[in-house]
C-alpha positions in Angstrom: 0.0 0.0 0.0 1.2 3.7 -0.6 1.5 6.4 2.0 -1.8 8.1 0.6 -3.6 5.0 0.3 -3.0 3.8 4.5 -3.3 8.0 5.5 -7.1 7.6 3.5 -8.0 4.1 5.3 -7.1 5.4 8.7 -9.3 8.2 8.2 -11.8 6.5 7.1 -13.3 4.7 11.0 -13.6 8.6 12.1 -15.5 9.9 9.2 -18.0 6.7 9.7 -18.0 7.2 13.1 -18.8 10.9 13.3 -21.3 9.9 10.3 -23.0 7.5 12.9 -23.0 9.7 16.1 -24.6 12.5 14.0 -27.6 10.5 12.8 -28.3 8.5 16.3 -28.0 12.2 17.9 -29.9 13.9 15.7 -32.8 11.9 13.5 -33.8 9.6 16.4 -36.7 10.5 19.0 -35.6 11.6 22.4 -34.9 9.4 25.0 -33.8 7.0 22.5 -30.4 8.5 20.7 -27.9 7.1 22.9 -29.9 3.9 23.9 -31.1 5.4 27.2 -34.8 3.5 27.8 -37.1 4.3 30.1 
């Protein structure tokens, strides 16, 4: 692998991440974003 191509790859788990956290935050009901049930 090149330089570029393992520098892309090892951003890639933040940028899915951040993806994730932003629609659980944001598009799911209250009470129910970060799996907190009551």
């Amino acid at each position: 692998m090149t330089r570029l191509s393992i520098i892309l790859t090892t951003a890639l788990a933040p940028l899915i991440w951040g993806s994730t956290y932003l629609v659980t935050a944001e598009f799911l009901p209250p009470q129910r974003a970060m799996g907190k049930y009551r």
